[in-house]
N, C-alpha and C positions, 0 to 999 in steps of 0.2 A: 436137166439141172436138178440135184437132189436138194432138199432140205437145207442142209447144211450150207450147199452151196447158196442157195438162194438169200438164206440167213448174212449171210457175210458182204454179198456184190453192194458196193455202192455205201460199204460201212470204211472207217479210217481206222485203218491198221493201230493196234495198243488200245486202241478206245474200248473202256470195259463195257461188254454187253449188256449190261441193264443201265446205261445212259440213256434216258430219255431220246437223245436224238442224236443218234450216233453217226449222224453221215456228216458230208464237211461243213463248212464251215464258206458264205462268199467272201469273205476276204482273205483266203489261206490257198497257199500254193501244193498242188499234191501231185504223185507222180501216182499214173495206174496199175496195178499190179496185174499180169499178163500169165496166167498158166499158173502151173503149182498148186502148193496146197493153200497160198495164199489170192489165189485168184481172185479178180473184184473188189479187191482192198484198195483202197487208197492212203499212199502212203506219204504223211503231211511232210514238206520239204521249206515250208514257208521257212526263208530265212537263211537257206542252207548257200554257202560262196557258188560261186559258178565252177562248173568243173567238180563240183563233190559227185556225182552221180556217176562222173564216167569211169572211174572204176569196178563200179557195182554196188548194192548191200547186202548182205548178211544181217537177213533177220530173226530174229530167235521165237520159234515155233513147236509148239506143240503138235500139229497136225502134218509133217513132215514123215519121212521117210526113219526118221531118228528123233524120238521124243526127247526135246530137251535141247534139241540140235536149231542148227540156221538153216534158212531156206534163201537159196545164194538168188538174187535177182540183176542184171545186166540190161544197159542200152545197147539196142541195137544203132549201129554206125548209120549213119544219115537221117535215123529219123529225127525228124523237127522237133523242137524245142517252146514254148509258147515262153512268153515273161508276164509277170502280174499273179494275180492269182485267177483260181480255178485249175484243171488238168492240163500241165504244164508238160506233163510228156508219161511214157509209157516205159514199163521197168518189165525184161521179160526174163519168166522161170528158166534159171539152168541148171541146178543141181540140188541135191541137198546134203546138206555138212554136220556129221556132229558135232 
């Protein structure tokens, strides 16, 4: 794991880097980010209906394949789901979109 990488794991996706304490938060729901350029993020969902996830998301990234572009994240089918807060489930890299 490089620098950068290590910089990022375990920090919440948007959260600007010189936040004092940039990782979650216990009472906030987040999905893990899995592969990509966003890998080890966590990405806060506190809140989000049921069912918003299983489409995917399209998050907008700098560190991507295409500056300025998304970096497209997906559930894979069966995996579990948690409720509450804490790491409620896992979002995994598929592509990247300008």
């Amino acid at each position: 794991m490089n620098d950068d990488e290590q910089l990022l794991r375990g920090r919440v996706y948007g959260c600007d880097h010189d936040v004092p304490h940039p990782g979650p938060l216990p009472h906030r729901t987040y999905a893990e980010l899995v592969g990509g350029p966003l890998d080890g993020l966590l990405l806060d969902i506190h809140g989000w209906p049921a069912g918003e996830l299983d489409g995917g998301v399209a998050l907008p990234t700098e560190l991507g394949q295409f500056p300025g572009g998304r970096a497209l994240y997906d559930p894979r089918p069966g995996e579990p789901r948690a409720t509450g807060p804490g790491i409620a489930c896992r979002l995994h890299y598929s592509a990247d979109a300008p």
